[in-house]
N, C-alpha and C positions, 0 to 999 in steps of 0.2 A: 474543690480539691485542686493543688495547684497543679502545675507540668512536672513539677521537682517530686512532689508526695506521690503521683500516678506514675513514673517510671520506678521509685523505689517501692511501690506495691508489686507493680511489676519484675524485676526482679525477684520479689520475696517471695512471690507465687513460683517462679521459675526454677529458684534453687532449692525450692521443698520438694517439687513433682516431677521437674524434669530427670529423667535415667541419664543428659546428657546436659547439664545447665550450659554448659560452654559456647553451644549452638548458640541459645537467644542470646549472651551476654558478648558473645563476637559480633552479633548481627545488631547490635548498638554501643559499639564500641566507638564507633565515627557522630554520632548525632550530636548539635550543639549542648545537648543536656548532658552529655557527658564527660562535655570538657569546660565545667561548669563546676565550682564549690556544692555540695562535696565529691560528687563522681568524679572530679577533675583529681582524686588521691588514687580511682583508677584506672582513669585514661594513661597517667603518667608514667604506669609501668610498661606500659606497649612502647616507651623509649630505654626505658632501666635496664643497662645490659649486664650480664651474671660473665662471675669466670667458666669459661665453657668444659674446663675440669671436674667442674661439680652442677653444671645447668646445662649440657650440652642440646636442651633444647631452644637454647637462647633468652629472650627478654624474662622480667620477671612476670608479665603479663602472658608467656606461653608457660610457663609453670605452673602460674596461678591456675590456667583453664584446666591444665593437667591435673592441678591436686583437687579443683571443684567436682570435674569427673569422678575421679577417686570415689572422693567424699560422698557422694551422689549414689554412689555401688555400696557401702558400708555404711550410709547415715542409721540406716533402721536398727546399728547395733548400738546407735548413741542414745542417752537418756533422754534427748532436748536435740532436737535435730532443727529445730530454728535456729537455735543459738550456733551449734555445729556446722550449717554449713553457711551460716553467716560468718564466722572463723573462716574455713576454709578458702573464701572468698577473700576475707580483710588481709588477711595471717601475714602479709608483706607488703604492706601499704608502707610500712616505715624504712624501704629499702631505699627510696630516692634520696632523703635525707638521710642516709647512712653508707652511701656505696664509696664515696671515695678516702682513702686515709693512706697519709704517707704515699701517694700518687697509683695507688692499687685498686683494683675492685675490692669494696669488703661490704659487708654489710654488722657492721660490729653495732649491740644496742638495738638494732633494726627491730627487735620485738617489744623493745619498752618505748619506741615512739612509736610504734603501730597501733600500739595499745590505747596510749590516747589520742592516736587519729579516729581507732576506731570510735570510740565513746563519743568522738564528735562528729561524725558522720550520723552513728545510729540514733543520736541523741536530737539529731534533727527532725527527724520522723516517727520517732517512737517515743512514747511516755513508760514502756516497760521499762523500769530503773533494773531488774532482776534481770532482762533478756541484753539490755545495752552491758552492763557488770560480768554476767559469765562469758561474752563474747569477749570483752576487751581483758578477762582473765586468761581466757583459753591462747591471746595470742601472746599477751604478755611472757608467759611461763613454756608454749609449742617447742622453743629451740632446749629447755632440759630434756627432752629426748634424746639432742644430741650428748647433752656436754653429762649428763647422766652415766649414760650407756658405757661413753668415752672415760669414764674418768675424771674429767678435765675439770678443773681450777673453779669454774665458771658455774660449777651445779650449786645448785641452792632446793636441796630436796623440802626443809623445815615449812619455807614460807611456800613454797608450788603449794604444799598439802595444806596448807593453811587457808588457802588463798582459790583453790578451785578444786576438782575431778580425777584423781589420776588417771584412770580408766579412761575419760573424755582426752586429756592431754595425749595420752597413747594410742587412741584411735585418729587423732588431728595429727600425730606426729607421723603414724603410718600412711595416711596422707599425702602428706608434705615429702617424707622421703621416697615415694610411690611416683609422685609426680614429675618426675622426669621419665629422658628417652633412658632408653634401656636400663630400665632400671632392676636390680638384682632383688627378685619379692622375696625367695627364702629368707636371704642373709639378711633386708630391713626385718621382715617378718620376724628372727630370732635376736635382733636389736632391740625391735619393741619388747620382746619379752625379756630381757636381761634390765631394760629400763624398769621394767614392773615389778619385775623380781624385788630389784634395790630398794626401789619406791616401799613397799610393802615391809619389807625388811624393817626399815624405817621407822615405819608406821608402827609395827610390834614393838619396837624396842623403845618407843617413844616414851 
C-alpha cells in the first residue's frame, strides 16, 4: 500500500467515526502528503479566502472543518454516509479555481468544478464507480439549496432530481449553511425545508 492509499484510508476511517473529523484532518493538514496531488485540492483552501460577509470564519478550509463537523452530528440521518461525508469534506474544493471574477471574491460554478475535482480525487483510490458518482453528484447540485430556496435564476430543480437524492442534497445543504460562525440554525433549518417543500412540489407535478 502506497503513502498516498494509507493516508486516504485514513482519512475515510476518520470522517465515518470521528464525532469531530476536523481534529485529525487539521492535525495533517501540514504533512508533505498533503500538499501533494490530490490532497494538494485540500491543502489549497487553508489559503482560499471567502467574502467575510457570508464566511466570517475565514478561509474555505475553516468552513470546510466547520461543515465536516456538522456533517459528523447528522451523518446517521443520511442514506450513505460514506458518500455523505466524503461530500461534506470535497463540497468546495472547486473554490480556488473559481474565486476571483471581475476583480471580486466569488466563487461562481465553484460546484461543477468541484464536482470533477472530486471524481478525480476519489477515483484515485476507489474502484467504487457508485461511491465516487453520488459524491461528485452531491457536490455538483449542494449550492440548489441556495438558489432553490431563493428563487434565483440559477435553480435547476428537473436534472438535481434526475441526477441524485433530494433528501441527501438537503441534509449536505444544512451542512454547508451550518458551517460557519454564528450561524442562525432556525432560519437555515426552515430554508432547508422551503427547498424540500419546492423540490417535492416538483416531483408531484412531474
Amino acid at each position: 500500500m502506497t503513502e498516498k492509499q494509507q493516508l486516504f484510508n485514513e482519512i475515510d476511517t476518520h470522517l465515518q467515526s470521528d464525532a469531530a473529523p476536523s481534529a485529525y484532518l487539521n492535525s495533517i493538514s501540514e504533512t508533505h502528503l498533503f500538499k501533494q496531488k490530490p490532497f494538494v485540492y485540500l491543502y489549497r483552501l487553508k489559503s482560499t479566502e471567502q467574502p467575510k460577509k457570508y464566511h466570517p470564519e475565514g478561509s474555505v478550509w475553516n468552513h470546510t472543518m466547520l461543515v465536516v463537523d456538522r456533517a459528523a452530528e447528522y451523518k446517521t440521518k443520511s442514506k450513505d454516509i460514506r458518500a455523505f461525508m466524503w461530500a461534506a469534506l470535497l463540497h468546495d474544493i472547486g473554490k480556488p479555481d473559481t474565486r476571483i471574477r471581475n476583480g471580486k471574491i466569488t466563487s461562481y460554478d465553484h460546484e461543477k468544478v468541484g464536482a470533477a475535482l472530486a471524481k478525480e480525487f476519489l477515483s484515485e483510490f476507489v474502484r467504487d464507480e457508485a461511491l465516487v458518482s453520488k459524491v461528485s453528484s452531491l457536490i455538483r447540485w449542494h449550492m440548489q439549496v441556495l438558489h432553490v430556496s431563493k428563487g434565483l435564476p440559477f435553480a435547476e430543480i428537473k436534472p438535481m432530481l434526475a441526477q441524485t437524492d433530494v433528501e441527501e442534497i438537503a441534509l449536505l445543504g444544512l451542512c454547508d449553511r451550518l458551517g460557519r460562525l454564528n450561524a442562525d440554525v432556525e432560519r437555515e433549518t426552515e430554508s432547508i425545508k422551503a427547498f424540500k417543500e419546492i423540490c417535492l412540489k416538483e416531483q408531484r407535478n412531474a
